[in-house]
ZAGUDO-315529 format. One record per atom (N, C-alpha, C): x, y, z; residue in three letters; residue number from 0. Coordinates in Angstrom, 2 decimals. Example, Ala and Ser with C-alpha at 12.3 -4.5 7.8 and 13.67 -1.06 7.14 Angstrom:
# residues 2
{site {13.19,-5.69,7.80},'ALA',0}
{site {12.30,-4.50,7.80},'ALA',0}
{site {13.20,-3.30,7.80},'ALA',0}
{site {12.85,-2.25,7.08},'SER',1}
{site {13.67,-1.06,7.14},'SER',1}
{site {12.90,0.03,7.87},'SER',1}
This chain:
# residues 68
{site {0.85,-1.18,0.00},'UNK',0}
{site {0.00,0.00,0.00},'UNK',0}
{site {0.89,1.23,0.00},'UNK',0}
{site {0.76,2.36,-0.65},'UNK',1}
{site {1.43,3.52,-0.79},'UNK',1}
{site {1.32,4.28,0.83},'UNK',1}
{site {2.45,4.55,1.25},'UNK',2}
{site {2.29,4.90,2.69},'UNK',2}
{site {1.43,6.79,2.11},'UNK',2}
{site {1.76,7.20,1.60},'UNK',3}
{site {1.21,8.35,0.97},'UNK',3}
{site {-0.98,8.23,1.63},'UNK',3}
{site {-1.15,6.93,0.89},'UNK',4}
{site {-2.63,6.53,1.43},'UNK',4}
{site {-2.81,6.29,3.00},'UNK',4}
{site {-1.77,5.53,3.63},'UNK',5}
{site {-1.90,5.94,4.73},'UNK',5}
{site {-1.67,6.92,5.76},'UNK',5}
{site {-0.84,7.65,5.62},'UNK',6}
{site {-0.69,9.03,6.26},'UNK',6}
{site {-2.28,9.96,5.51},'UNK',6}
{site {-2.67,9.93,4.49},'UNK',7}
{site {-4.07,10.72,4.38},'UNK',7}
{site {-5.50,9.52,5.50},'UNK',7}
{site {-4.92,8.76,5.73},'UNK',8}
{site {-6.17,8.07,6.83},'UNK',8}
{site {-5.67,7.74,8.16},'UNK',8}
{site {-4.99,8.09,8.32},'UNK',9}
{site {-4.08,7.54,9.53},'UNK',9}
{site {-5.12,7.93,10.87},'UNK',9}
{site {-5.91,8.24,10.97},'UNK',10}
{site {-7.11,8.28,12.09},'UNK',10}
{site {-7.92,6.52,11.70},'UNK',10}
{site {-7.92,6.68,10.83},'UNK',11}
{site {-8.14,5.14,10.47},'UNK',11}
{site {-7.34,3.82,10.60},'UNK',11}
{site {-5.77,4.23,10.60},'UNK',12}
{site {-4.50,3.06,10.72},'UNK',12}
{site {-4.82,3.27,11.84},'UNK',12}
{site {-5.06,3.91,12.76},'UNK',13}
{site {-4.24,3.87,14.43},'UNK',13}
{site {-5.19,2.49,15.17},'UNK',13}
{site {-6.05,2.37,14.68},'UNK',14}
{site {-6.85,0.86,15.34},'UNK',14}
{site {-5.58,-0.41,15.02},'UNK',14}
{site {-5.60,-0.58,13.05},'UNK',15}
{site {-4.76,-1.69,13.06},'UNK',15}
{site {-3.19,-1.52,13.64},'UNK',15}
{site {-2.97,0.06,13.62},'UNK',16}
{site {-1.07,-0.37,13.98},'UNK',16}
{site {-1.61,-0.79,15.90},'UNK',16}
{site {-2.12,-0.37,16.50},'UNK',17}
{site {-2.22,-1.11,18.17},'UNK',17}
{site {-2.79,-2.32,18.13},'UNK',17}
{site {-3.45,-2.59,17.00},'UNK',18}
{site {-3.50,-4.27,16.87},'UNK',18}
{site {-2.32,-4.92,16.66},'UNK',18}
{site {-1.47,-4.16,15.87},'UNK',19}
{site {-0.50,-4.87,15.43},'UNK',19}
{site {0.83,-4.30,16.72},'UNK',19}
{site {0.46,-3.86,16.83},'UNK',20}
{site {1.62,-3.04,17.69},'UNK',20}
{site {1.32,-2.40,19.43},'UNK',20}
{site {0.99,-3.57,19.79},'UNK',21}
{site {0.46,-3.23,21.34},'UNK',21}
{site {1.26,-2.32,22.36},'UNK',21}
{site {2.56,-2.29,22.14},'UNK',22}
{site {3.08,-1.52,23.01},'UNK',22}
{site {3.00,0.24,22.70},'UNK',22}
{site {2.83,0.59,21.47},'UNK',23}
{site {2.54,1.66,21.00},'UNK',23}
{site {0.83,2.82,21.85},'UNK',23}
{site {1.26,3.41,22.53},'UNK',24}
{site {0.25,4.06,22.79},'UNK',24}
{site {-0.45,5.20,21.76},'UNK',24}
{site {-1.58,5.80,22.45},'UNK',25}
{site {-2.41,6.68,21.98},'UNK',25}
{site {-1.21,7.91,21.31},'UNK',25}
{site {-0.73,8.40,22.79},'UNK',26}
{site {0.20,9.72,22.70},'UNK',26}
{site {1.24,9.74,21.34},'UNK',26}
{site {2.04,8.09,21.12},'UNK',27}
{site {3.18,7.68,20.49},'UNK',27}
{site {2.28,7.83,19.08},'UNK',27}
{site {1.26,7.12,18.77},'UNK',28}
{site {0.67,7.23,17.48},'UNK',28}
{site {0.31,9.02,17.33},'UNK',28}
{site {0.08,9.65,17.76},'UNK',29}
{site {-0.56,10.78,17.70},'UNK',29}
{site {0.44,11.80,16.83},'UNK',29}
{site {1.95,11.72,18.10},'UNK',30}
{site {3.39,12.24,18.06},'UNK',30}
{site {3.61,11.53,16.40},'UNK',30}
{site {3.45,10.14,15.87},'UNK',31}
{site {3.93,9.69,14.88},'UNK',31}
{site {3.36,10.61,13.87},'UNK',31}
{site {1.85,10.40,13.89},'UNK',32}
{site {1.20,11.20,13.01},'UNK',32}
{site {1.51,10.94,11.66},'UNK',32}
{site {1.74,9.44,10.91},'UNK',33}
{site {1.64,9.10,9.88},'UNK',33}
{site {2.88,9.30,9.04},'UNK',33}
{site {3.93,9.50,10.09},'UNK',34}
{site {5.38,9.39,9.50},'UNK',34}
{site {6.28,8.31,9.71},'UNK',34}
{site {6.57,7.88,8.49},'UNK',35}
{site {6.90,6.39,8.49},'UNK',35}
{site {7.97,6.24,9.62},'UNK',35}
{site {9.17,7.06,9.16},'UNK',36}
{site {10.53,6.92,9.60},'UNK',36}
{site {10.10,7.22,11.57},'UNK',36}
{site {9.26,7.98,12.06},'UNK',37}
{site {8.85,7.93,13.45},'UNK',37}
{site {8.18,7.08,13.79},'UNK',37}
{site {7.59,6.26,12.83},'UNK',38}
{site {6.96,4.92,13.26},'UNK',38}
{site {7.78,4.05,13.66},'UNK',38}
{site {8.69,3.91,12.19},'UNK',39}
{site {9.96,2.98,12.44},'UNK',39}
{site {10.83,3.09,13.62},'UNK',39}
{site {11.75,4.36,14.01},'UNK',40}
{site {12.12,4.50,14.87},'UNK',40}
{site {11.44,4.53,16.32},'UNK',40}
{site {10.00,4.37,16.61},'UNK',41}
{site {9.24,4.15,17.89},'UNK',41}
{site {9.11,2.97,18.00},'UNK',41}
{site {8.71,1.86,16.65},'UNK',42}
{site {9.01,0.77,17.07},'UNK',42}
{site {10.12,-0.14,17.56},'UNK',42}
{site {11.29,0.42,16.60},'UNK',43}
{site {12.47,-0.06,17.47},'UNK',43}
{site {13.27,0.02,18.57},'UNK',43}
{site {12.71,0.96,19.08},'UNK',44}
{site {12.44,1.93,20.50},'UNK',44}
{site {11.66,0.82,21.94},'UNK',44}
{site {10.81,0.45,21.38},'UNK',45}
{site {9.97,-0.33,21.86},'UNK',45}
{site {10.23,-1.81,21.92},'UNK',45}
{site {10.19,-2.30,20.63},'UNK',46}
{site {10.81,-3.33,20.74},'UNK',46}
{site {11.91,-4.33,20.32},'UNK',46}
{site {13.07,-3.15,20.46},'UNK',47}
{site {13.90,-3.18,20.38},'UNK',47}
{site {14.91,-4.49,18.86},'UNK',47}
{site {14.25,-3.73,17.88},'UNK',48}
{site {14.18,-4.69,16.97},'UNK',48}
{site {15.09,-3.65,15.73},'UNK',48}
{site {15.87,-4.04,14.91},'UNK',49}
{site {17.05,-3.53,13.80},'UNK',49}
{site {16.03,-2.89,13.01},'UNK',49}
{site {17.08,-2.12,12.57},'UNK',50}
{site {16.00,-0.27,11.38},'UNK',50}
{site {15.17,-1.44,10.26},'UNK',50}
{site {16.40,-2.70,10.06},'UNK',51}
{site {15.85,-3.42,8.38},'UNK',51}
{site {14.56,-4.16,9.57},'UNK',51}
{site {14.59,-5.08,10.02},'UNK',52}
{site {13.29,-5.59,10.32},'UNK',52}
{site {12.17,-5.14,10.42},'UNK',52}
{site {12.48,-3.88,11.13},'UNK',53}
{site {11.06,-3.15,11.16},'UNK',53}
{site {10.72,-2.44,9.89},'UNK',53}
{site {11.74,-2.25,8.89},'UNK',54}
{site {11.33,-1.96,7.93},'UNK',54}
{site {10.83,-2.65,7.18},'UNK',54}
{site {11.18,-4.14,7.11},'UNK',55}
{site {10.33,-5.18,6.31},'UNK',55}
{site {8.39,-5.17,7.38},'UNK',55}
{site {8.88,-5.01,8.75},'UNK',56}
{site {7.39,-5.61,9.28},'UNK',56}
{site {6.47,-4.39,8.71},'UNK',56}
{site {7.05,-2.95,8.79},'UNK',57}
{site {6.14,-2.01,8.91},'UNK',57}
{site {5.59,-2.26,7.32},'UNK',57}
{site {6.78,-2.58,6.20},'UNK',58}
{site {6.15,-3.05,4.84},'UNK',58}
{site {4.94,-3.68,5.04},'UNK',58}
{site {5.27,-5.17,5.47},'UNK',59}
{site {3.61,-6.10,5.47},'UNK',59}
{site {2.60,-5.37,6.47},'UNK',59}
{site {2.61,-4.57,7.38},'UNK',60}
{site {1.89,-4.38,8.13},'UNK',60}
{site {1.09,-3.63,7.17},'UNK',60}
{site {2.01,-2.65,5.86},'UNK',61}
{site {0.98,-1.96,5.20},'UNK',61}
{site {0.62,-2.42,4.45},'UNK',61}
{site {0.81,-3.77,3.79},'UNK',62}
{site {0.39,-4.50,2.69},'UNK',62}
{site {-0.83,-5.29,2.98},'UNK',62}
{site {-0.92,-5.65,4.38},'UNK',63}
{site {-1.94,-6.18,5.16},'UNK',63}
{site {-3.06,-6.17,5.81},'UNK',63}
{site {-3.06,-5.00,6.40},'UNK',64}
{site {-3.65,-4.16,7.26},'UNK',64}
{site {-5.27,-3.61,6.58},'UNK',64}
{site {-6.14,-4.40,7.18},'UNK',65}
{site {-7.14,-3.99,6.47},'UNK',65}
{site {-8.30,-2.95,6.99},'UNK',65}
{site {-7.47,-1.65,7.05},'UNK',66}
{site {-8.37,-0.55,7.57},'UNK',66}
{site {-9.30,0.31,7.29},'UNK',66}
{site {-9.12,0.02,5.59},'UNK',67}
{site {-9.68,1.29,5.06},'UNK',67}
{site {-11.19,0.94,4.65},'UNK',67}
């Protein structure tokens, strides 16, 4: 999915990324606000996981993610 589409709905992603991403709060999604690279870097923040992994998960998460 073009992250472009999700940053214009991202009131809509924030259900599936805390499905997908439980440790992520309200405040952290808010602060992200549909920017990839602050996603990326909050998740690896969190759970403590390498820039490439989370860059492959945050890929499928958007390939997957059925929010819209």
């Amino acid at each position: 999915m073009n992250w472009d589409r999700i940053e214009g709905n991202w009131k809509a992603a924030k259900g599936a990324l805390k499905a997908t991403w439980g440790k992520l709060t309200d405040n952290d999604i808010d602060i992200i606000n549909g920017d990839r690279e602050r996603l990326e870097g909050k998740l690896q923040d969190l759970y403590g996981i390498d820039k490439n992994q989370v860059r492959k998960e945050v890929d499928k998460w958007a390939r997957e993610a059925n929010w819209d």
